[in-house]
C-alpha positions, -999 to 999 in steps of 0.1 A, spaced: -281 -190 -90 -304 -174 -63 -275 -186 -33 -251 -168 -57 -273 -133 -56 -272 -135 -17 -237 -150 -13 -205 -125 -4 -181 -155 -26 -164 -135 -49 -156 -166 -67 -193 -185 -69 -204 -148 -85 -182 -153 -107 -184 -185 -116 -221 -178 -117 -214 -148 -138 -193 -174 -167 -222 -200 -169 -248 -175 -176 -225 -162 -204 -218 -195 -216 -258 -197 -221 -257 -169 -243 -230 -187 -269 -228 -219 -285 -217 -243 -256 -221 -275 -256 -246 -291 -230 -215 -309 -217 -197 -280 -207 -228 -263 -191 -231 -292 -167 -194 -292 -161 -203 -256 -151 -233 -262 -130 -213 -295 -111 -186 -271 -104 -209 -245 -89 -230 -269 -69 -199 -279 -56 -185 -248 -49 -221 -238 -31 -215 -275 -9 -183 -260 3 -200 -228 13 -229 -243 29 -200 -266 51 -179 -236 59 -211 -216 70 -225 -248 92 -191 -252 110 -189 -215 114 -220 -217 127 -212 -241 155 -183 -225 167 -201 -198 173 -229 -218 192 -199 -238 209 -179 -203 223 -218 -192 235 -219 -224 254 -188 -221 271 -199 -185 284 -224 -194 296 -211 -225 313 -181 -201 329 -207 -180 344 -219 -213 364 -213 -212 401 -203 -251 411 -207 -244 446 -245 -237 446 -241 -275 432 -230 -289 467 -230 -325 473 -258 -324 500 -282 -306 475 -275 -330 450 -281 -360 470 -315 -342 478 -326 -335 443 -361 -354 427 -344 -376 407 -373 -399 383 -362 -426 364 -397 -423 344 -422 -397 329 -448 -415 350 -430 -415 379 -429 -379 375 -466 -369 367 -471 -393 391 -452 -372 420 -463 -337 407 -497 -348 402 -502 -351 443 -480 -321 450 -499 -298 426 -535 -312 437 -524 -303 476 -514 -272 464 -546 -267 446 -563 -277 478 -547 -250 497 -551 -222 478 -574 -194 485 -601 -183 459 -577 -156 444 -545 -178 444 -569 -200 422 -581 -169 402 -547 -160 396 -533 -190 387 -563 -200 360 -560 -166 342 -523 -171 341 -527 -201 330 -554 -192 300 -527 -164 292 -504 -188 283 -520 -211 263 -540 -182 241 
């Protein structure tokens, strides 16, 4: 009944609105949960139509943003010159060196700079 209170269904307020009427009066338990069933059901259907909603919204966002994509900046030399790791340790294994050079390289500062930023980030 609390998805009924925030719900814009004309229909599941109503349907909420003729079970709690049918509590007041002398119903039988058997046509309460005929009541209930029908209002969990109805609720299902509501849940389903807000979900698919839902992704068709996140769908039509994708494919902005994917419009806005320049395929040219993906030419086939700078693809055939991409890292490409077929492992996570591959990877750490690669960045590991080229961040510990970098380290090396830095002056006192960069360093400074770099360890604040990174304590910002983590706090």
């Amino acid at each position: 009944m609390d998805y009924a209170a925030t719900s814009k269904s004309a229909k599941l307020k109503n349907m909420v609105a003729e079970l709690q009427n049918m509590l007041g009066g002398n119903i039988g338990n058997d046509e309460l949960q005929v009541k209930v069933n029908a209002i969990n059901k109805e609720v299902g259907r509501l849940e389903a139509e807000k979900a698919k909603l839902l992704a068709k919204k996140m769908k039509d966002a994708q494919s902005e943003l994917l419009a806005g994509l320049d395929e040219s900046a993906y030419t086939a030399e700078r693809k055939a010159n991409a890292l490409s790791f077929t492992s996570a340790e591959e990877a750490d294994n690669y960045y590991r060196g080229v961040a510990g050079k970098a380290w090396k390289a830095a002056t006192e500062d960069g360093k400074k700079g770099y360890m604040s930023t990174l304590l910002a980030v983590v706090a």
